[in-house]
MINU-930466 format. One line per 4 residues: their letters; for each residue x, y, z of C-alpha. Coordinates in steps of 0.05 Angstrom, whole numbers, plus 5000, padded with zeros to 4 digits. Layout:
A) X:Y:Z | ...
//
This chain:
XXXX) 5905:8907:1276 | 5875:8952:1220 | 5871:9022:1226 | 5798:9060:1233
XXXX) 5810:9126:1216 | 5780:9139:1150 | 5777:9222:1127 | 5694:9233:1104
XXXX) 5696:9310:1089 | 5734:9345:1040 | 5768:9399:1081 | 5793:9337:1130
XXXX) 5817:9311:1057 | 5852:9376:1031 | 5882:9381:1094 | 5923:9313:1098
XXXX) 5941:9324:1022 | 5976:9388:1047 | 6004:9354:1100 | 6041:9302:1053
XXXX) 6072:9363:1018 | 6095:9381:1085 | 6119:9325:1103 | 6160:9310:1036
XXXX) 6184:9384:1041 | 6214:9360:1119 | 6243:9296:1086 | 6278:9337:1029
XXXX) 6309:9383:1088 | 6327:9333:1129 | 6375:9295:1070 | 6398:9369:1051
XXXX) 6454:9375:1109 | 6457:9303:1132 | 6483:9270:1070 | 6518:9282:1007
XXXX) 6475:9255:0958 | 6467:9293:0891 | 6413:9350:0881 | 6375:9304:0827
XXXX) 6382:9237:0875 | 6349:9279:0931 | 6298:9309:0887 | 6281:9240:0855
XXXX) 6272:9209:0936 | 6228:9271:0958 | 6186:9257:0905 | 6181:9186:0913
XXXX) 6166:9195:0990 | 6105:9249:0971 | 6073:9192:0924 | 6083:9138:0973
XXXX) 6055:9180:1028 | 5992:9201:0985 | 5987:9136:0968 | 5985:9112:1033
XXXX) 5937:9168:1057 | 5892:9155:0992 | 5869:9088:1024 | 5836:9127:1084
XXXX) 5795:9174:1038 | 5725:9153:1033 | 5650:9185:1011 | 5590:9175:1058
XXXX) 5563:9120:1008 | 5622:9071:1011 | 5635:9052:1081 | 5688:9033:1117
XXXX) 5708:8966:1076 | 5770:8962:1051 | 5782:8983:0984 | 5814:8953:0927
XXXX) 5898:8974:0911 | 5881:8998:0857 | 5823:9037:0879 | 5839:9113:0893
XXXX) 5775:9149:0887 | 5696:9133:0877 | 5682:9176:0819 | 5714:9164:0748
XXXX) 5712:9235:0741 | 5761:9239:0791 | 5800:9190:0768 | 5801:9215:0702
XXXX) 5816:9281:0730 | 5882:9259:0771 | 5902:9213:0718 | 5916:9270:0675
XXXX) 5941:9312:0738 | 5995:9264:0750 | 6001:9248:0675 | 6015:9320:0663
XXXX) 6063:9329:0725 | 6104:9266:0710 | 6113:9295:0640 | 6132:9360:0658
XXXX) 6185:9327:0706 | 6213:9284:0654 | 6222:9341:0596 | 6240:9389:0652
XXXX) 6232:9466:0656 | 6258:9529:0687 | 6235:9500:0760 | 6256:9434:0769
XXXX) 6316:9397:0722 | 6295:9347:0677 | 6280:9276:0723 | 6262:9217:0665
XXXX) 6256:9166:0728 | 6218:9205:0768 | 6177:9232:0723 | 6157:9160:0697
XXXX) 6140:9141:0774 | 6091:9206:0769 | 6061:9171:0705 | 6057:9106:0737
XXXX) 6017:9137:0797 | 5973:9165:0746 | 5963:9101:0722 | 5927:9075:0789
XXXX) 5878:9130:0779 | 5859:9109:0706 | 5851:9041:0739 | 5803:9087:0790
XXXX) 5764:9116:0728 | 5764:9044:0688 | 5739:8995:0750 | 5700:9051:0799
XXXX) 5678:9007:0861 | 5608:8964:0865 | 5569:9002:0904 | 5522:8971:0960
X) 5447:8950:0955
//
C-alpha cells in the first residue's frame, strides 16, 4: 500500500530536511559507543544514511500544481532552478568532502556519493516534470 503523505508548504519542507540531519546525527551517536568501526568508516555511513533519508523524504515533496502522482526517480524538484541550485549544493559539498578541510578529513568515497546525489538533481533541472492540462 503506497503512502499519502505528501509535504505542500515550505516550512513543513524545511522542517523534515532538519529532521534528516537529526536523524543522521542519532545514527552517527548510536555507532559511536556500540561498535568499533573507524572514525572515517562511521563518518562515510552517517553520510550515506542523511542522503538516503533525503532521498527518501524528497519523493514526498510536492508544489500545489503537481499533484499527488508519483514522480519520476529521478525527479527531485519541479523547478530547474532548483535543481540547478542543489546540483551545485551537493556538487560543492561532495567536493569539499573529497579534498577535505579543517572540519571534516578528507572522504574521496563519500564525497563522490555527494556528487552522485547531485547528479539526480541535474537530471531534476535537465527533464523538469510535464505538467498537467
Amino acid at each position: 500500500m503506497r503512502s499519502k503523505i505528501i509535504f505542500y508548504p515550505f516550512v513543513l519542507k524545511a522542517m523534515m530536511v532538519f529532521l534528516t540531519m537529526l536523524l543522521a546525527v542519532d545514527v552517527a551517536l548510536m555507532l559511536t559507543p556500540r561498535t568499533d568501526m573507524s572514525g572515517m568508516t562511521k563518518y562515510t555511513v552517517v553520510g550515506i544514511v542523511w542522503l538516503v533519508i533525503l532521498y527518501v523524504t524528497s519523493r514526498r515533496f510536492r508544489t500545489i500544481a503537481e499533484g499527488n502522482a508519483p514522480r519520476p526517480w529521478w525527479c527531485m524538484t519541479v523547478s530547474p532552478f532548483l535543481g540547478w541550485a542543489f546540483a551545485t549544493f551537493f556538487a560543492a559539498m561532495g567536493i569539499w568532502i573529497a579534498a577535505g578541510s579543517n572540519l571534516l578529513p578528507n572522504n574521496p568515497l563519500l564525497g563522490m556519493v555527494y556528487v552522485m546525489f547531485g547528479g539526480l538533481f541535474v537530471m531534476s533541472a535537465l527533464r523538469p516534470p510535464t505538467r498537467r492540462r
